[in-house]
PASEBA-1860 file (N, C-alpha, C; in nm, 3 decimals):
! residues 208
1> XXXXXXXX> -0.996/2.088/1.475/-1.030/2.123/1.335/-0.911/2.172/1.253 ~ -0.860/2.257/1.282/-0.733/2.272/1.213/-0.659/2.161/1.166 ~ -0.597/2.102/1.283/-0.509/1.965/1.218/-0.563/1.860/1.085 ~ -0.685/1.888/1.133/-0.775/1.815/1.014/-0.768/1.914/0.926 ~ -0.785/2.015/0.898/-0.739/2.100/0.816/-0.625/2.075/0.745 ~ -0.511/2.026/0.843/-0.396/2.054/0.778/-0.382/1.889/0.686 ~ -0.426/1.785/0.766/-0.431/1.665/0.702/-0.519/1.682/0.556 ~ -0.604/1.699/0.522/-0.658/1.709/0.427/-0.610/1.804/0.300
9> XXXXXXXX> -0.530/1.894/0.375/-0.444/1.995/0.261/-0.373/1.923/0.210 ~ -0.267/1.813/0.344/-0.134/1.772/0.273/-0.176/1.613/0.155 ~ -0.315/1.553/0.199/-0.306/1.464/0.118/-0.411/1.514/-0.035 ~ -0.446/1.642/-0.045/-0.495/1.660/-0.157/-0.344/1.715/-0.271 ~ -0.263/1.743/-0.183/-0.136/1.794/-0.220/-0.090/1.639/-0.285 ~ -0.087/1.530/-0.226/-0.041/1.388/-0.259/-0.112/1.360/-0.424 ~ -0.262/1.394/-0.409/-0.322/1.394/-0.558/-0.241/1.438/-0.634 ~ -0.211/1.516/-0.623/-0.172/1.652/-0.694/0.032/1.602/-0.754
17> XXXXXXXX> 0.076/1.505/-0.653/0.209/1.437/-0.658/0.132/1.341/-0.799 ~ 0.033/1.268/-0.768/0.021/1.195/-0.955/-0.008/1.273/-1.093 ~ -0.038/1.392/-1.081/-0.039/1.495/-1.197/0.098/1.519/-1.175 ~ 0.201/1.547/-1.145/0.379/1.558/-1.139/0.426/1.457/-1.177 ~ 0.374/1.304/-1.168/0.522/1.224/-1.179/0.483/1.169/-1.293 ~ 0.387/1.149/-1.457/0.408/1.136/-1.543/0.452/1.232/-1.585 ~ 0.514/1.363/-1.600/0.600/1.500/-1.665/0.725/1.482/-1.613 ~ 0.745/1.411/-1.457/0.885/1.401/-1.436/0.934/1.287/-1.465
25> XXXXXXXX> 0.872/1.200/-1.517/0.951/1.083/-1.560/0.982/1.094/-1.719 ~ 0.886/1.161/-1.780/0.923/1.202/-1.936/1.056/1.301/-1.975 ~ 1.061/1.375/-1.855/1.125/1.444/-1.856/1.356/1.361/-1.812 ~ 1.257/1.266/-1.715/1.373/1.157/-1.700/1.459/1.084/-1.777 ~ 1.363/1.060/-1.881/1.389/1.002/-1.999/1.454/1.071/-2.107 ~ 1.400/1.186/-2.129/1.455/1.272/-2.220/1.594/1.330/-2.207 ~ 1.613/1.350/-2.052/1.730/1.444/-1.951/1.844/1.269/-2.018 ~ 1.783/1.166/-1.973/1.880/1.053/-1.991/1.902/1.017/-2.149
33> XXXXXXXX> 1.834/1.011/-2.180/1.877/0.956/-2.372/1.988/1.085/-2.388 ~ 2.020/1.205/-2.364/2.091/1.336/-2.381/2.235/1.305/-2.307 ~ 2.262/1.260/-2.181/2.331/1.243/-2.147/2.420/1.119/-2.157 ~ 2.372/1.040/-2.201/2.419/0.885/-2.175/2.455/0.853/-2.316 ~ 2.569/0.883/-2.373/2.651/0.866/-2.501/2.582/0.757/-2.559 ~ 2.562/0.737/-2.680/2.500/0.593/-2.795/2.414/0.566/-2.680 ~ 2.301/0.636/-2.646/2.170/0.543/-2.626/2.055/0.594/-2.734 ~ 2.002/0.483/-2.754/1.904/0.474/-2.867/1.770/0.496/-2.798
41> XXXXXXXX> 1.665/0.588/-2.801/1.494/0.564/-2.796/1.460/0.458/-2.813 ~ 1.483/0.451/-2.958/1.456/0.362/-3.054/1.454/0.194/-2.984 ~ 1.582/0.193/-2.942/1.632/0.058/-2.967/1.649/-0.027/-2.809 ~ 1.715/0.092/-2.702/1.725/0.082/-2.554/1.602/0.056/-2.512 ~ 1.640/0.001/-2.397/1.553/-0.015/-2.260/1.562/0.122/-2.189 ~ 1.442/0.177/-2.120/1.463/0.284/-2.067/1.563/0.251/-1.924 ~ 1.506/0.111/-1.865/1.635/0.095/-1.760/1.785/0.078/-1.771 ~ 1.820/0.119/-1.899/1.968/0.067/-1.941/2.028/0.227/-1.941
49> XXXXXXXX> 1.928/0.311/-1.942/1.977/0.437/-1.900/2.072/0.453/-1.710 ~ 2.026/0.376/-1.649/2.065/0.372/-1.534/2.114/0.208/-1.446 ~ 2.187/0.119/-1.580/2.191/0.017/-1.571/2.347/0.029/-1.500 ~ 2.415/-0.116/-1.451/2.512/-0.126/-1.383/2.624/-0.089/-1.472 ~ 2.773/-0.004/-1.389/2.827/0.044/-1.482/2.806/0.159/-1.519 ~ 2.710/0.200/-1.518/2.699/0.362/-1.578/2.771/0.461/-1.481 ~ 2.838/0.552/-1.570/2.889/0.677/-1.465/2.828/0.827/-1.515 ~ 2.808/0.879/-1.445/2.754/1.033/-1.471/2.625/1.058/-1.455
57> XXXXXXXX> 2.514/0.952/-1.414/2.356/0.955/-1.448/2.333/0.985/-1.308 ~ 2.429/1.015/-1.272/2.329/1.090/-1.099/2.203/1.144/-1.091 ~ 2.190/1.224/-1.157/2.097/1.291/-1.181/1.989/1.262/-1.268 ~ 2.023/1.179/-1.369/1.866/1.095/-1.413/1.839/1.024/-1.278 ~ 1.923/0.947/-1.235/1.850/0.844/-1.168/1.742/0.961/-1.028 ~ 1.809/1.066/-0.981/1.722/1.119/-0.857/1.611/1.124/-0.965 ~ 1.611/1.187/-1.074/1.459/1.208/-1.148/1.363/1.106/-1.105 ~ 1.495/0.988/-1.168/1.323/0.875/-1.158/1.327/0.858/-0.994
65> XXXXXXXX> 1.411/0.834/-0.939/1.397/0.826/-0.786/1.292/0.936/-0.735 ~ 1.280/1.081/-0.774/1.185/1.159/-0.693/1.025/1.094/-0.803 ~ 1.026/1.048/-0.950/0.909/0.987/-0.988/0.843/0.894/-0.893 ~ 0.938/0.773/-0.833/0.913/0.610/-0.794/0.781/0.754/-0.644 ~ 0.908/0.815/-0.600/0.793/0.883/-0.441/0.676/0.987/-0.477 ~ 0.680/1.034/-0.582/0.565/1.111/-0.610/0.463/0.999/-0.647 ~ 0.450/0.930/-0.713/0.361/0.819/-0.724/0.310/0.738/-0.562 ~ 0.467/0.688/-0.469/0.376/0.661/-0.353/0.326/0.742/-0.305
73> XXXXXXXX> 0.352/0.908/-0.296/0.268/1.001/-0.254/0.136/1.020/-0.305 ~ 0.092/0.981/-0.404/-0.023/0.968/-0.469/-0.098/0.856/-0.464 ~ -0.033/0.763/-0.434/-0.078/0.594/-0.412/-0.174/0.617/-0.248 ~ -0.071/0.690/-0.166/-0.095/0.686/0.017/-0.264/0.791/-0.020 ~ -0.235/0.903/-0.074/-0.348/0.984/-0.046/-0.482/0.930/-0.138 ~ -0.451/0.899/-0.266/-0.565/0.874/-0.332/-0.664/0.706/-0.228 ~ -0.559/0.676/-0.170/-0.602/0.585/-0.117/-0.686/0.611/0.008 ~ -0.719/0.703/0.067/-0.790/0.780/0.148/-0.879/0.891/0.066
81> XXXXXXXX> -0.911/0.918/-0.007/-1.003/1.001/-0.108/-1.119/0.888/-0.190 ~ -0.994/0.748/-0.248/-1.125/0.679/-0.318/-1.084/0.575/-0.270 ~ -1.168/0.503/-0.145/-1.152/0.424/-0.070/-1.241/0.280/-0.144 ~ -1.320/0.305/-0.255/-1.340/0.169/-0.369/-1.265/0.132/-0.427 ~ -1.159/0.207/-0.463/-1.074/0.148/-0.540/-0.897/0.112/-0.437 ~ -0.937/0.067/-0.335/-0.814/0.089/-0.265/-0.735/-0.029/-0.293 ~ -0.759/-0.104/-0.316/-0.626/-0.216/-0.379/-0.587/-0.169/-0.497 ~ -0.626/-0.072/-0.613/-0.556/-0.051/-0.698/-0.431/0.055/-0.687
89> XXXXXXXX> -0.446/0.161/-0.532/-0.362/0.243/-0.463/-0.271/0.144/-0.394 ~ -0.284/-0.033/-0.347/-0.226/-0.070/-0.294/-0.109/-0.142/-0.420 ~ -0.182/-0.152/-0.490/-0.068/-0.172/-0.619/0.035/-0.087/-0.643 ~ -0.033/0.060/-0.692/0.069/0.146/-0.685/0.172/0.198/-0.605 ~ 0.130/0.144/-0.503/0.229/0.177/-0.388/0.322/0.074/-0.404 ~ 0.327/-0.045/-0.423/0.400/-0.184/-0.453/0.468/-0.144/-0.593 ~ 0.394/-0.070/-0.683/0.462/-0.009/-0.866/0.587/0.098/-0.811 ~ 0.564/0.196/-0.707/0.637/0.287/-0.654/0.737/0.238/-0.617
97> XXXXXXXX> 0.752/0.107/-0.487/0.891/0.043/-0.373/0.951/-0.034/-0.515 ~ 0.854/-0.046/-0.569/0.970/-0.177/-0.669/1.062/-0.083/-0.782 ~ 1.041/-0.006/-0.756/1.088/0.087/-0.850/1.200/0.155/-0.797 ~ 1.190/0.175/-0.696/1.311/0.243/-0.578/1.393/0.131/-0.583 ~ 1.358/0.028/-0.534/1.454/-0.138/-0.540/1.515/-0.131/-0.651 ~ 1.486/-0.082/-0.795/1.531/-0.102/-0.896/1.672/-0.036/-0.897 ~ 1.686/0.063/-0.827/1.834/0.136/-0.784/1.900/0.068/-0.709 ~ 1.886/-0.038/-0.644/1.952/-0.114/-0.564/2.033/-0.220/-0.683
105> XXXXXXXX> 1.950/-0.285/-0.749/1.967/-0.383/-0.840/1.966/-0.337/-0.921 ~ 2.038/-0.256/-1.027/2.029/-0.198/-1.132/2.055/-0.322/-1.274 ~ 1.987/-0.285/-1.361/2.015/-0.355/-1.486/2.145/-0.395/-1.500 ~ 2.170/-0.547/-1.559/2.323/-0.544/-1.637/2.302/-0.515/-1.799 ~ 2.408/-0.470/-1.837/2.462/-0.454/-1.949/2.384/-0.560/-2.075 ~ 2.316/-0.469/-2.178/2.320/-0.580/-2.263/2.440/-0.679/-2.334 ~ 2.430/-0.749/-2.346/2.510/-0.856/-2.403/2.636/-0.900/-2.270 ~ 2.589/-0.912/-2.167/2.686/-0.935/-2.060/2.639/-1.050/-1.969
113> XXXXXXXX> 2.670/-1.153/-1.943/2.613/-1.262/-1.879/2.543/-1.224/-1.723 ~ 2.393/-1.262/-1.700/2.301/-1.184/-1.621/2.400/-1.227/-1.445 ~ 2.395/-1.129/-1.390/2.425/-1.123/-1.275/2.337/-1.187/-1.103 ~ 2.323/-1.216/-1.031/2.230/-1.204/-0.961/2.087/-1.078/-0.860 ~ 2.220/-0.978/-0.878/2.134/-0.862/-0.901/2.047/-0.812/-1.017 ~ 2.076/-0.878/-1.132/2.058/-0.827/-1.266/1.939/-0.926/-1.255 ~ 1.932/-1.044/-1.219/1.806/-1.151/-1.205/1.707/-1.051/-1.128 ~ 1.686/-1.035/-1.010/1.631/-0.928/-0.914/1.578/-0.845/-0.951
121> XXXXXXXX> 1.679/-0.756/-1.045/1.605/-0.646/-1.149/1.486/-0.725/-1.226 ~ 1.515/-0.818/-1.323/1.434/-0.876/-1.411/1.307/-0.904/-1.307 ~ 1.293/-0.952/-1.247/1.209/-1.044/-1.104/1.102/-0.922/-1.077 ~ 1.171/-0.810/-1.030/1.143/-0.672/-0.978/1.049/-0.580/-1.155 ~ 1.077/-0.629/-1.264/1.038/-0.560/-1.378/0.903/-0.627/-1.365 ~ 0.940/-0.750/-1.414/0.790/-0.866/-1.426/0.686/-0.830/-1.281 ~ 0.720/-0.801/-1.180/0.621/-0.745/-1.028/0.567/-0.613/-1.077 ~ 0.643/-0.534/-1.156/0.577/-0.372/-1.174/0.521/-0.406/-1.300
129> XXXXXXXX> 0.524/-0.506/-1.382/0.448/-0.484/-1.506/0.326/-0.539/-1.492 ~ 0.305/-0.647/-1.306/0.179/-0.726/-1.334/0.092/-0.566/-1.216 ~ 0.183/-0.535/-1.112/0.089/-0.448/-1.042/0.068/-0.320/-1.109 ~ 0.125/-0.238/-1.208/0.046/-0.156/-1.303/-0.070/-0.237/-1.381 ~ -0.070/-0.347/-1.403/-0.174/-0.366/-1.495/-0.309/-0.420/-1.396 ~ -0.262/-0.450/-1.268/-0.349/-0.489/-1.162/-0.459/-0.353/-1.138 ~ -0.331/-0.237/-1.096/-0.393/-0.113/-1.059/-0.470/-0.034/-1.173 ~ -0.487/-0.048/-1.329/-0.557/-0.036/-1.400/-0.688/-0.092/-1.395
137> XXXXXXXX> -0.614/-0.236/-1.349/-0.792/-0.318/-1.366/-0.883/-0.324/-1.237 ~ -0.841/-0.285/-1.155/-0.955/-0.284/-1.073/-1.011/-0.120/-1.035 ~ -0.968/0.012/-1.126/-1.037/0.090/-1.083/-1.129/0.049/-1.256 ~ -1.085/0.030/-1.329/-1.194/-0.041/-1.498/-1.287/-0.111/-1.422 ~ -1.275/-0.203/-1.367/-1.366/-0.253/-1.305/-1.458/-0.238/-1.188 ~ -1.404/-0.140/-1.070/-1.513/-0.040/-1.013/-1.555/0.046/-1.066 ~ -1.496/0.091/-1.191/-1.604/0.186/-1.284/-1.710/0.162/-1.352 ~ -1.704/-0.017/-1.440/-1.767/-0.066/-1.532/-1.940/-0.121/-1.386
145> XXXXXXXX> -1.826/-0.132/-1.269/-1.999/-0.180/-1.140/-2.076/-0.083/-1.126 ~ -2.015/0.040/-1.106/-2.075/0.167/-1.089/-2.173/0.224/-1.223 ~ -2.100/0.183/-1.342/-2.188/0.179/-1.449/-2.105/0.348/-1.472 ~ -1.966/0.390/-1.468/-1.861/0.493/-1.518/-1.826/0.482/-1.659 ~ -1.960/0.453/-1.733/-1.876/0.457/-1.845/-1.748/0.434/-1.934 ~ -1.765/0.618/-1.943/-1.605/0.647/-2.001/-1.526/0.597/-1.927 ~ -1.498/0.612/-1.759/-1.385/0.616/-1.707/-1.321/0.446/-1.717 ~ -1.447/0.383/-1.709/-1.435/0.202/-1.718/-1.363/0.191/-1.884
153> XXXXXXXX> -1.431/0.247/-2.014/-1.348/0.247/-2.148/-1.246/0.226/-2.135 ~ -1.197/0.380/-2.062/-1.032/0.452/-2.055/-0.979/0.332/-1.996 ~ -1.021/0.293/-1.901/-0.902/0.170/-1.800/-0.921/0.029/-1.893 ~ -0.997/-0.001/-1.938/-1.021/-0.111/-2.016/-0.914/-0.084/-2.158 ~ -0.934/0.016/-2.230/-0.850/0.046/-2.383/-0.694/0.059/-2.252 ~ -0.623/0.127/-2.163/-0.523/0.173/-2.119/-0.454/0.023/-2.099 ~ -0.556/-0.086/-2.015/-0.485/-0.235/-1.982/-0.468/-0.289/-2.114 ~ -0.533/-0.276/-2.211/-0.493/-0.357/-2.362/-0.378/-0.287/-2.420
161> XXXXXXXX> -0.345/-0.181/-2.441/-0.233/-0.094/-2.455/-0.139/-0.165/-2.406 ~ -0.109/-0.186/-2.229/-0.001/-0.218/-2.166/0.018/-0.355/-2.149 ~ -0.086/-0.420/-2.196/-0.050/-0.593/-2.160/-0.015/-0.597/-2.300 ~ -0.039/-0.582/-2.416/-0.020/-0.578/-2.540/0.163/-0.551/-2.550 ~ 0.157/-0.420/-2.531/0.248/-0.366/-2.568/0.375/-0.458/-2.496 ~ 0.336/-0.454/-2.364/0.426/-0.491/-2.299/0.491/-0.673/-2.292 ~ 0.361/-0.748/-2.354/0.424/-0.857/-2.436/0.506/-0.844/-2.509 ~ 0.469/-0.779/-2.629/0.578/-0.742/-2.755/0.718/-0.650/-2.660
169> XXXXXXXX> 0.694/-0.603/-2.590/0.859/-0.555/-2.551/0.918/-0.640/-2.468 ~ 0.851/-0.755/-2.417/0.919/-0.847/-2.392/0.958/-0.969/-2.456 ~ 0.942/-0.996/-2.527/0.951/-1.046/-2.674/1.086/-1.002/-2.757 ~ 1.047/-0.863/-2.729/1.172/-0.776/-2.823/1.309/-0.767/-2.751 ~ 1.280/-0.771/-2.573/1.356/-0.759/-2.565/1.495/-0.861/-2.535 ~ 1.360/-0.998/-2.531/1.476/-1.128/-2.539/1.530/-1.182/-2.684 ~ 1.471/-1.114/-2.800/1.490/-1.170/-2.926/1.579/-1.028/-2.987 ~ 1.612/-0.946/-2.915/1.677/-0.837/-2.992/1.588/-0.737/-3.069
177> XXXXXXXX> 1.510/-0.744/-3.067/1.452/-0.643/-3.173/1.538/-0.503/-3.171 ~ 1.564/-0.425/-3.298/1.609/-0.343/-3.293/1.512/-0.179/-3.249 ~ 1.358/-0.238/-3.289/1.275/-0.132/-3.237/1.184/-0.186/-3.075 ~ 1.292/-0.251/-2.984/1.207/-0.304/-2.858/1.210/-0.151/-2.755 ~ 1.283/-0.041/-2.797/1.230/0.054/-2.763/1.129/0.108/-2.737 ~ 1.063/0.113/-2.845/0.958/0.196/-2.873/0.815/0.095/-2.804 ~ 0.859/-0.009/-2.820/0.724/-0.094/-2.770/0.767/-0.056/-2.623 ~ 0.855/-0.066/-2.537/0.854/-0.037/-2.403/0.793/0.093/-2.397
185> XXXXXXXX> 0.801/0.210/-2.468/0.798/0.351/-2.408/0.645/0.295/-2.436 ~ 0.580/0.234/-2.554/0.412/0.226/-2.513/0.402/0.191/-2.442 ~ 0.417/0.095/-2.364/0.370/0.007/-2.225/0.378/0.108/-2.145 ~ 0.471/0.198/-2.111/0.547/0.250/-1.991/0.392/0.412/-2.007 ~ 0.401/0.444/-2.107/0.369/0.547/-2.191/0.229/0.535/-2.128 ~ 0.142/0.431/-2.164/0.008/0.386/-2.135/-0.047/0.386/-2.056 ~ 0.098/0.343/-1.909/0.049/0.349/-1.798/0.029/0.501/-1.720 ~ 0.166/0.533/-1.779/0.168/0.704/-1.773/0.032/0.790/-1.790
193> XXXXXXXX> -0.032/0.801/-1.904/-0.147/0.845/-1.908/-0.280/0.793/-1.867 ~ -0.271/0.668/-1.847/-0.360/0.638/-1.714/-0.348/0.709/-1.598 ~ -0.226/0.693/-1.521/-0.200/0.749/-1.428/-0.199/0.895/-1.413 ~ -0.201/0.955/-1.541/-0.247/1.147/-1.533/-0.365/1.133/-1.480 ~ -0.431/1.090/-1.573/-0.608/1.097/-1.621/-0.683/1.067/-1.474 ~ -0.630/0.958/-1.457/-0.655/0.899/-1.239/-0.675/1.029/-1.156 ~ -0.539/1.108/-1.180/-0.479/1.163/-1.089/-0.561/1.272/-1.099 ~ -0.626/1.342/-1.213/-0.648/1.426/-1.289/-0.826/1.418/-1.198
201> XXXXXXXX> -0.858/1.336/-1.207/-0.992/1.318/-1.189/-1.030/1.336/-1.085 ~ -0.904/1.224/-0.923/-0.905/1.301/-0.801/-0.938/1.429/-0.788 ~ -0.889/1.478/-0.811/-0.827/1.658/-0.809/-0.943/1.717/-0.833 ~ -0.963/1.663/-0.952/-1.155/1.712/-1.014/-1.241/1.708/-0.915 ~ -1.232/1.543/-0.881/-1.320/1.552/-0.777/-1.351/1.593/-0.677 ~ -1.214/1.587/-0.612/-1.189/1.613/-0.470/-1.134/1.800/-0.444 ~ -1.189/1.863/-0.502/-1.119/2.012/-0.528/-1.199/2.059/-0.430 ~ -1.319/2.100/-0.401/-1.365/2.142/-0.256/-1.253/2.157/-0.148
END
């Protein structure tokens, strides 16, 4: 009984890792636009904060690096708490590794002829933009079977947000737009508060 004790502490603790890693990735972002001379909100890619070439971002990048594992820490446990929705934990866990990979292959440079790592990155963006929108839709859709209401709304309005948005920032970001910023931080943004609200609800639930 104890050990089971102790298992059940450490993965309600894992819940508790997806209420942390939308604040530490905002916080990633913010720590990086500050440090990283002429980067634009506005106008940047948030991965160009930690793109190839950069010197001094040590420390953004552990940010998002401890984000990419607080999320699989939340991916592993929620996936043992809400065992209906477990392919959308198996997504996130796949949104988490591809994200770590992304430090391997870091972005090239805008306006610099694409690299083969820099392909990889791109390859690796398009995989996390379809398994966030995967892991949205199938807890919307074990909510909408269950007859969850609100919670089916929230995931239904959160996937139009991020497939939306995230067209237009891809759009923007092969045609230049000067505001393809801001359409990324919605996409990114969208998924973010999905992923509180998720995390948020575990916790609710599972607080006993």
């Amino acid at each position: 009984m104890p050990a089971q004790g102790r298992t059940w502490s450490i993965d309600r603790l894992g819940l508790w890792c997806g209420v942390a890693a939308p604040p530490v990735y905002l916080a990633g972002v913010i720590a990086g636009g500050e440090l990283v001379m002429g980067y634009d909100h506005l106008r940047d890619a948030i991965s160009s904060l930690t793109e190839s070439g950069r010197v001094g971002i040590e420390a953004v990048a552990a940010v998002f690096i401890l984000y990419d594992l607080l999320v699989l820490a939340f991916a592993d446990a929620a996936s043992r708490f809400d065992r209906e929705n477990l392919r959308a934990y198996v997504l996130l866990g796949v949104t988490a590794v591809g994200g770590l990979l992304m430090f391997i292959v870091p972005m090239d440079p805008v306006g610099r002829p694409m690299s083969p790592g820099g392909m990889v990155h791109v390859l690796l963006a398009v995989i996390l933009s379809l398994s966030t929108m995967g892991a949205i839709a199938v807890v919307g859709l074990g909510a909408f079977r269950r007859r969850q209401r609100g919670r089916a709304l929230f995931s239904g309005f959160g996937l139009i947000v991020v497939a939306v948005s995230g067209a237009a920032a891809g759009l923007g970001a092969a045609a230049g737009w000067p505001l393809m910023g801001i359409l990324e931080r919605l996409t990114i943004g969208g998924f973010e508060v999905w992923l509180l609200v998720q995390a948020l609800t575990l916790v609710r639930l599972n607080g006993r």
